[in-house]
C-alpha positions in Angstrom: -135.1 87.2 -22.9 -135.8 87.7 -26.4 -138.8 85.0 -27.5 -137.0 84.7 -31.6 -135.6 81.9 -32.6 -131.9 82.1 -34.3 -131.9 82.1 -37.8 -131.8 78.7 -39.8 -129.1 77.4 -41.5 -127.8 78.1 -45.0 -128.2 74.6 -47.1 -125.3 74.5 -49.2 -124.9 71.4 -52.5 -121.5 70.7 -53.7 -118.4 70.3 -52.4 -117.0 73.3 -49.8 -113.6 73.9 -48.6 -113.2 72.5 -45.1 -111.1 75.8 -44.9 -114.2 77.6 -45.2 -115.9 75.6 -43.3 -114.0 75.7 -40.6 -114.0 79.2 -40.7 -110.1 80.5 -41.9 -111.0 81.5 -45.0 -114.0 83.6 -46.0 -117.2 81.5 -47.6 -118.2 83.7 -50.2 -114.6 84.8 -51.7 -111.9 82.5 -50.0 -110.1 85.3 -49.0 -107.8 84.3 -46.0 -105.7 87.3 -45.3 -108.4 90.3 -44.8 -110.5 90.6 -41.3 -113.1 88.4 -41.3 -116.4 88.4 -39.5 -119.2 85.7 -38.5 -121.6 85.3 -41.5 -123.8 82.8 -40.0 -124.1 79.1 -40.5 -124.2 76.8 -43.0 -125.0 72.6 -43.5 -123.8 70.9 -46.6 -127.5 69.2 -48.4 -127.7 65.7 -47.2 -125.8 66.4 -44.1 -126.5 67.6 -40.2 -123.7 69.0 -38.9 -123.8 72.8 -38.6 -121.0 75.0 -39.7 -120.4 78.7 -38.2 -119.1 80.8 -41.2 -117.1 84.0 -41.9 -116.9 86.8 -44.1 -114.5 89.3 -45.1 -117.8 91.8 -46.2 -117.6 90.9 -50.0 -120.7 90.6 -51.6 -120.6 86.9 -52.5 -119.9 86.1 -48.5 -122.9 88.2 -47.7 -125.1 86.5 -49.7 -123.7 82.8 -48.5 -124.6 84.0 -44.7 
């Protein structure tokens, strides 16, 4: 059993598309019709709640993950 922790979080500010949040639509682009991939988590500053992310593989969604 690996002894690392998963990776935090990505705190986000502003306003995000519950689409991306909920994972239809990719979180660094918006793209909904190309294959998209997990990208990691996100929580929305001032919030707790932990959303699981996707990309499509453009550089914007890699960055967001």
């Amino acid at each position: 059993m690996p002894d690392a922790l998963p990776p935090a979080p990505t705190v986000v500010d502003g306003r995000v598309s519950i689409v991306r949040l909920h994972g239809q639509a990719c979180f660094g682009c918006r793209a909904v019709n190309k294959n998209l991939r997990s990208a990691g988590h996100v929580v929305i500053r001032g919030t707790n709640r932990v959303w699981p992310i996707v990309t499509c593989g453009c550089s914007s969604g890699e960055a967001a993950a």
